[in-house]
C-alpha positions as CSV (number, residue, x, y, z in Angstrom):
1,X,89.3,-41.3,40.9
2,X,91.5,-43.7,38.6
3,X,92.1,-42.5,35.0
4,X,89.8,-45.3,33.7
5,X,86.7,-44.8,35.7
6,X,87.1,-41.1,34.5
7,X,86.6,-42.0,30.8
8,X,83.7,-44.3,31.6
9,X,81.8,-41.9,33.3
10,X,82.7,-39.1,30.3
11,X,82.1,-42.1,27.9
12,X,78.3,-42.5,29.8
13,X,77.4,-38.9,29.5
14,X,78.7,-38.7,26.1
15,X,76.2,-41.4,25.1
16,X,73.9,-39.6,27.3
17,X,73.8,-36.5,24.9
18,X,74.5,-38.6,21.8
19,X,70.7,-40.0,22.8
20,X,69.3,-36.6,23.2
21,X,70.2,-35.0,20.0
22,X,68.8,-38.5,18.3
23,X,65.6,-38.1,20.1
24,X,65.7,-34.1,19.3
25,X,66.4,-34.8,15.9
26,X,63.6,-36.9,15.4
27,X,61.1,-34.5,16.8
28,X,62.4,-32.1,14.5
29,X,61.8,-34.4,11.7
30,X,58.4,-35.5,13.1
31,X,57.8,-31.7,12.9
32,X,58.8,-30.5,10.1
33,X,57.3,-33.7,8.0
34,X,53.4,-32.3,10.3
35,X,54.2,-28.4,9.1
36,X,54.3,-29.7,5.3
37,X,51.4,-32.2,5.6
38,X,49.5,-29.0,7.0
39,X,50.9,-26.4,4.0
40,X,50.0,-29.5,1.5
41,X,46.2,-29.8,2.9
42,X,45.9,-26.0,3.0
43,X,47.1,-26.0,-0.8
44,X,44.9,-29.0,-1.6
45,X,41.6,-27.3,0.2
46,X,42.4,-23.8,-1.4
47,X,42.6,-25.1,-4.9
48,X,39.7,-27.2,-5.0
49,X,37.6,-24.0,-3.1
50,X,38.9,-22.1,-6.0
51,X,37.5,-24.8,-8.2
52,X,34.1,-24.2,-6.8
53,X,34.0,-20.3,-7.6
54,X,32.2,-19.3,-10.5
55,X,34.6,-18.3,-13.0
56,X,34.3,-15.2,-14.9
57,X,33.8,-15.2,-19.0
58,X,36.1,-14.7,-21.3
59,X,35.4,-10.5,-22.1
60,X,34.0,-9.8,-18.7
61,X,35.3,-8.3,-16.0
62,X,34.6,-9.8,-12.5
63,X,32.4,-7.5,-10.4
64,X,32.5,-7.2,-6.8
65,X,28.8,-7.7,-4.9
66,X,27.2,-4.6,-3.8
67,X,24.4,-4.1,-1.3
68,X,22.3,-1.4,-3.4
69,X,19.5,0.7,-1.6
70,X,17.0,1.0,-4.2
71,X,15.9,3.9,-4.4
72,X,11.5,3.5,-3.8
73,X,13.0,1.9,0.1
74,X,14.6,5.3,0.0
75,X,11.7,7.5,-0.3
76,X,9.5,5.2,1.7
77,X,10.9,6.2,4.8
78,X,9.1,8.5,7.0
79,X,10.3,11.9,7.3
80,X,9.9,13.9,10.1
81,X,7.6,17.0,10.0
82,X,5.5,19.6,12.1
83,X,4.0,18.6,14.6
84,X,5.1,15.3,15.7
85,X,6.6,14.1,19.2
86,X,9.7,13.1,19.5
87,X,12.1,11.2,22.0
88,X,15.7,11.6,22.1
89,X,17.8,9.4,24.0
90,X,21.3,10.6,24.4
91,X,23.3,7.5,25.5
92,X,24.7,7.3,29.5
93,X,23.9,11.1,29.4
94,X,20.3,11.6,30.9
95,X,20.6,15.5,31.5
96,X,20.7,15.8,28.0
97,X,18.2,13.3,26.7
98,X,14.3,14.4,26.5
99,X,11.1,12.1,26.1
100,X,8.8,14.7,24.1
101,X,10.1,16.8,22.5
102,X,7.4,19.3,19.7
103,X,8.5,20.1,16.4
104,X,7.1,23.1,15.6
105,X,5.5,24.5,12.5
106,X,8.6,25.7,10.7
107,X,9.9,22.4,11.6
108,X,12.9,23.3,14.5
109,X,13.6,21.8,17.9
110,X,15.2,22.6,21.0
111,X,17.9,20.6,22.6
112,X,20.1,21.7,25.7
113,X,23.5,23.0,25.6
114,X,22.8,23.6,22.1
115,X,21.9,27.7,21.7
116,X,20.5,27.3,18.0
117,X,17.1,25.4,16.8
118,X,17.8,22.4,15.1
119,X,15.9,21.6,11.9
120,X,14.1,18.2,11.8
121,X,11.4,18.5,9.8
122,X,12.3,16.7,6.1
123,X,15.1,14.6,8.3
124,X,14.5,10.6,8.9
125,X,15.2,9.3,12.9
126,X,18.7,8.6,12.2
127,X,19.5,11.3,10.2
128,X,18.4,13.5,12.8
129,X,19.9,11.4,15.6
130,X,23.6,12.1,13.6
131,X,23.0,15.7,13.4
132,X,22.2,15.9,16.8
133,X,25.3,13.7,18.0
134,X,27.6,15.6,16.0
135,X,26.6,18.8,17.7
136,X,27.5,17.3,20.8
137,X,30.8,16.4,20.0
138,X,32.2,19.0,21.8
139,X,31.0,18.3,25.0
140,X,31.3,14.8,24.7
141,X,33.4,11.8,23.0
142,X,31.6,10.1,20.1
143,X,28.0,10.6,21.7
144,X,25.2,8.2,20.6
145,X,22.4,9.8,20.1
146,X,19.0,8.1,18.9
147,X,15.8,9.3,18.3
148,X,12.2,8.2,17.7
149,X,8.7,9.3,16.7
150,X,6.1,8.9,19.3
151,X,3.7,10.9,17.5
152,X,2.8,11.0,14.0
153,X,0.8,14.3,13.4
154,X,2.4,15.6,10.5
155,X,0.9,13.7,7.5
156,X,-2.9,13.5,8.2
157,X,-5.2,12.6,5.2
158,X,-8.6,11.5,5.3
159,X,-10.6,8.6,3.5
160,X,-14.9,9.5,3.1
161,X,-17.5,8.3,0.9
162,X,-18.7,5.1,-0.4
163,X,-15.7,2.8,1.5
164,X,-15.8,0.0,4.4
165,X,-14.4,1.9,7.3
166,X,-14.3,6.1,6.6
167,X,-11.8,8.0,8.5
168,X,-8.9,10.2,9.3
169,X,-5.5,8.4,9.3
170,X,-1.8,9.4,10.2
171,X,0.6,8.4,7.8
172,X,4.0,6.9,9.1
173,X,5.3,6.1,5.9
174,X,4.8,7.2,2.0
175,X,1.4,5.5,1.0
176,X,0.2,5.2,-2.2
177,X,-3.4,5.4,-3.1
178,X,-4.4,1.9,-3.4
179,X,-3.0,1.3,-0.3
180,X,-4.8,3.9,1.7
181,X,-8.0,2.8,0.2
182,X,-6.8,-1.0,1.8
183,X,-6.4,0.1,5.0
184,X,-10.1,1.9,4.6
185,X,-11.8,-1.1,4.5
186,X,-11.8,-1.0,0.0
187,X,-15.2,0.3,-1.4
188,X,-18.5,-0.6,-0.9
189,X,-21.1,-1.8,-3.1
190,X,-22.4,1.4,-3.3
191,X,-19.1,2.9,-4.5
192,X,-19.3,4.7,-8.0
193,X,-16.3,4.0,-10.8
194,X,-14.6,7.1,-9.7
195,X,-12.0,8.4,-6.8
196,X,-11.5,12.2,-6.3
197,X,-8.4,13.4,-4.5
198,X,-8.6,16.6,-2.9
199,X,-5.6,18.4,-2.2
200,X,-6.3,21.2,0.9
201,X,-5.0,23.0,4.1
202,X,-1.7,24.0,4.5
203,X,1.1,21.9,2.7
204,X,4.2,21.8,2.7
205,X,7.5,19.9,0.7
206,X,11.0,19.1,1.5
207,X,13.4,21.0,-0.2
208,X,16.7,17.9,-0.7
209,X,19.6,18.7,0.6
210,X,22.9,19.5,-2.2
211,X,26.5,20.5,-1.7
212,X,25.3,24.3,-0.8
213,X,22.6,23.8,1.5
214,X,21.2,21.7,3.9
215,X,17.4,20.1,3.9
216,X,15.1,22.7,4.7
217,X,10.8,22.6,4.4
218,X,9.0,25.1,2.2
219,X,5.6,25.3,3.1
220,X,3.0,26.9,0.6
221,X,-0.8,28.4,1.9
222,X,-3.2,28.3,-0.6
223,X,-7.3,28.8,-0.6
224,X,-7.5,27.3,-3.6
225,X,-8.0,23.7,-3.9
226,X,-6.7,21.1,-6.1
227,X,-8.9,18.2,-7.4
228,X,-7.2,14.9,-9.4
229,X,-10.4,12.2,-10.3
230,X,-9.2,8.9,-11.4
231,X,-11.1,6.0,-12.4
232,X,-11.5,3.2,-9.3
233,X,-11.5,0.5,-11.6
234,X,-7.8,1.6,-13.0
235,X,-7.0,2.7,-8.9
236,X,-8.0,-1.1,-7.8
237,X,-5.8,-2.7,-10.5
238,X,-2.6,-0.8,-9.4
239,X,-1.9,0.8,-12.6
240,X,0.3,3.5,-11.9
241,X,-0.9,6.4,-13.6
242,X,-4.1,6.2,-11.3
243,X,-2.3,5.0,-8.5
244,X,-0.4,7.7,-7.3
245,X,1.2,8.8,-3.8
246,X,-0.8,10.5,-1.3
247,X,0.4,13.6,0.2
248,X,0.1,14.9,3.6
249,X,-3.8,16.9,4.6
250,X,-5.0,15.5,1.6
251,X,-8.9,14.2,1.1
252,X,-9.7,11.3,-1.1
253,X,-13.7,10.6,-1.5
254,X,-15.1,7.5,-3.0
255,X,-18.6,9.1,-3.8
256,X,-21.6,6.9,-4.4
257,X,-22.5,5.3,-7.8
258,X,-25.3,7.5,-9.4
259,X,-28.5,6.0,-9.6
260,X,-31.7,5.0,-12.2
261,X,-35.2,3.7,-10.8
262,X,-36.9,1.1,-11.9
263,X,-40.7,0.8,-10.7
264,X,-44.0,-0.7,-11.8
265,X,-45.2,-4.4,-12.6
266,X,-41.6,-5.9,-11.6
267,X,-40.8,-8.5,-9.2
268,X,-38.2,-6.2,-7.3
269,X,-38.6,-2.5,-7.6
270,X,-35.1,-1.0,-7.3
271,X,-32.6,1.4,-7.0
272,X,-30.2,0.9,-9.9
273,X,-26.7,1.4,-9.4
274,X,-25.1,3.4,-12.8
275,X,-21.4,1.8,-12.2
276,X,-21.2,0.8,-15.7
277,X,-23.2,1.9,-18.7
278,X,-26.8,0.3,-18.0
279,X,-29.7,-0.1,-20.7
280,X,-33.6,-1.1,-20.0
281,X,-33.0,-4.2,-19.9
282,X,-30.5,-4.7,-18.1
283,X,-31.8,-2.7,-15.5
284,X,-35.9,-4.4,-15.6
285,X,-33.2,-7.7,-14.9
286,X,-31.8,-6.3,-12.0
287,X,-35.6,-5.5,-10.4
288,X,-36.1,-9.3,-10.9
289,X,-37.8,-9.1,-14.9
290,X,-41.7,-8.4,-15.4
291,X,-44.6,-9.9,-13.9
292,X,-47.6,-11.0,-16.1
293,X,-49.5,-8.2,-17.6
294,X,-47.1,-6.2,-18.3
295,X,-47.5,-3.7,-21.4
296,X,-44.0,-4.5,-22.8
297,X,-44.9,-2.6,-25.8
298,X,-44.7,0.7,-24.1
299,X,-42.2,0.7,-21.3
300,X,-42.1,4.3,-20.3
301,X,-38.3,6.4,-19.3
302,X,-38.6,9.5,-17.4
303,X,-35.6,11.3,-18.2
304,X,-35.3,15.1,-16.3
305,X,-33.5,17.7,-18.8
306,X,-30.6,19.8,-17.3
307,X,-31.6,23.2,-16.9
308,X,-35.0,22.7,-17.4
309,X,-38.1,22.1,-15.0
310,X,-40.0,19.6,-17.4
311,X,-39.0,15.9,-17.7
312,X,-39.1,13.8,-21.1
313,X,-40.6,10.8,-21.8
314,X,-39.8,8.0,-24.2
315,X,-41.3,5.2,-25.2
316,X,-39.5,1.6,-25.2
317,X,-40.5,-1.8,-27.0
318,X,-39.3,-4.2,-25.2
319,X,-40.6,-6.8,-27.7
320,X,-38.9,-4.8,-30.6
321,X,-35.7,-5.4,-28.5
322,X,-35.9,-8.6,-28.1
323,X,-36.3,-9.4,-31.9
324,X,-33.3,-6.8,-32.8
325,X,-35.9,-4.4,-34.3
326,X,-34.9,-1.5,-32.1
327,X,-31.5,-1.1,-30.0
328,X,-31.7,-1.3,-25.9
329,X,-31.8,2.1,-24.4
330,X,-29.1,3.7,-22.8
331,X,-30.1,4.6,-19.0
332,X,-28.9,8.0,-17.9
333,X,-28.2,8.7,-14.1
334,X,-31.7,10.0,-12.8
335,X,-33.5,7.9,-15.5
336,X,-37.0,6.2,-13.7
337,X,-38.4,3.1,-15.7
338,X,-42.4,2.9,-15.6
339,X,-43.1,-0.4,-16.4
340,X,-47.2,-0.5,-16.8
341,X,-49.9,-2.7,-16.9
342,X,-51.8,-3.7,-20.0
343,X,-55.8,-2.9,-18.9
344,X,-57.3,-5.5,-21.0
345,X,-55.3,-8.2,-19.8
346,X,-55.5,-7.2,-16.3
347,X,-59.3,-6.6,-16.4
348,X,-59.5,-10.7,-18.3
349,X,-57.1,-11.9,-16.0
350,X,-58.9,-10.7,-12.8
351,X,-62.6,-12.2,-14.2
352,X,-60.6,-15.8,-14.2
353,X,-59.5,-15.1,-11.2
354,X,-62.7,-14.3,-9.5
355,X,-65.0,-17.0,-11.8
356,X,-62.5,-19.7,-11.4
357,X,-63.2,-20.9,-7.4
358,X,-66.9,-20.8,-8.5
359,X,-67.1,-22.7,-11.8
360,X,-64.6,-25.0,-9.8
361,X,-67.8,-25.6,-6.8
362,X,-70.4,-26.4,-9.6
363,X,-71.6,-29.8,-10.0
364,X,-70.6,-31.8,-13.0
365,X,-73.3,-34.1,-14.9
366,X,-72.5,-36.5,-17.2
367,X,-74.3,-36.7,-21.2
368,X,-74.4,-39.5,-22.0
């Protein structure tokens, strides 16, 4: 090869490369100039996002958003207690896991491989479900262990009396007493203005857990038995003072209104429910008012004296009432209004009635 055609084949592949690093050169370029369009972007959306944030007042501090358990979905949850069934599922590890298992009346179970009782009672499904899984940590890595009620027995209370739908119910979760009374249908017509709670059988509380000791249940047998009586009006309308949580075994009876009679020359002789205070006439009203002939004048109430065998009369004027001579009379339960007949215009009233189809059949003449 001559000397020439040796520098124009080095003169070719010089140009060659020359080429490549101007081509490499301007992808670079093309590169660099994309990476700082994308950093300028990211700037541009980042400030106006911060734009968009609320910003905090001069003074304040910025505070950080919590999820806060408050603390009535706290004590709503069921706890566990004596006597319900429970199923424990120990994850991947049948052997271990049980469909029914009894808690008994202290409030213990029984798992295998574990040589101590295990207290559930005053515990929540997960909470027992961790205390479990934690004892099985050392046959096992990180065991999941979940459990669930299949049978609430624990928390029985009854609803009788004047309601819709009487009955025993298990609770499953705290209930207050408005609630309850819900889910028993609400009360009748026939319900009186009062609720009685009655607090019997064997009880028993959960004792919280604190940095010394665990949860434990402390059970208390009394024959004695507790009564609280709050008004059904005040129950109905949620206030809280007569609206109160209902504890397990306990009894609440809705008893009937107490009762006045009304009888005699009304339309509608009744029964009178005594749910609010009720005078005479109010309660002659209710049986529909008085028919014609009626001795208004001497409307008769007969009251029966406690812890006596002889019954009181009294005398209303129902006339003097109505003019505002004489106040309406106050009905007491038991009361039974008489109202009678006058004689004389009974006795003038029934000759019309039997002269009137015969004067009607006479034959008329005409005077002239």
């Amino acid at each position: 090869m001559s000397q020439s055609s040796t520098r124009g084949l080095i003169g070719t592949k010089v140009g060659n490369i020359s080429q490549i690093s101007i081509s490499f050169g301007k992808a670079m370029k093309l590169t660099v100039i994309r990476l700082l369009l994308a950093n300028v972007c990211a700037l541009i959306f980042l400030s106006s996002w911060s734009g968009l944030a609320p910003r905090a007042q001069d003074g304040q501090e910025k505070k950080e958003a919590k999820f806060v358990l408050s603390p009535i979905q706290e004590d709503d949850r069921y706890r566990i207690g004596p006597g319900d069934l429970l199923e424990v599922r120990v994850f991947n590890r049948p052997t271990l896991s049980r469909d029914s298992v009894r808690v008994d009346a202290r409030g213990m179970i029984r798992m295998p491989l574990i040589e101590e009782e295990i207290l559930s009672a005053c515990l929540t499904e997960g909470e027992l479900g961790k205390d479990i899984a934690q004892r099985y940590r050392k046959y096992q890595r990180n065991p999941q262990v979940d459990v669930f009620v299949k049978e609430y027995n624990s928390q029985p209370v009854a609803v009788i009396g004047a309601v819709d739908k009487p009955g025993k119910f298990q609770l499953q979760r705290r209930v207050r007493l408005l609630e309850l009374l819900s889910s028993a249908g609400g009360p009748t017509d026939k319900a009186g203005k009062r609720v009685q709670v009655a607090h019997v059988g064997k009880r028993y509380s959960c004792q919280p857990a604190t940095t010394e000791n665990s949860a434990s249940l402390v059970s208390a047998q009394t024959d004695e038995t507790d009564y609280d009586i709050f008004n059904l009006n005040e129950t109905l309308q949620g206030d809280e003072k007569a609206n109160p949580y209902v504890q397990p075994g306990d009894i609440i009876s809705v008893p009937e209104a107490e009762h006045a009679f009304v009888v005699g020359n009304v339309f509608k002789p009744a029964t009178i429910p005594l749910r609010e205070p009720t005078t005479v006439t109010e309660a002659i009203a209710m049986a529909g008012g008085t028919l014609p002939d009626t001795k208004t004048d001497r409307i008769r109430v007969i009251r029966k004296v406690a812890g006596a065998s002889d019954k009181m009369e009294l005398t209303v004027n129902l006339q003097d009432i109505v003019r505002k001579k004489a106040s309406d009379l106050l009905l007491q339960p038991g009361d039974i209004v008489e109202v009678s007949v006058s004689g004389g215009k009974r006795f003038i009233r029934n000759i019309y009635n039997a002269m009137g189809p015969a004067i009607s059949n006479m034959p008329i003449y005409v005077v002239r």
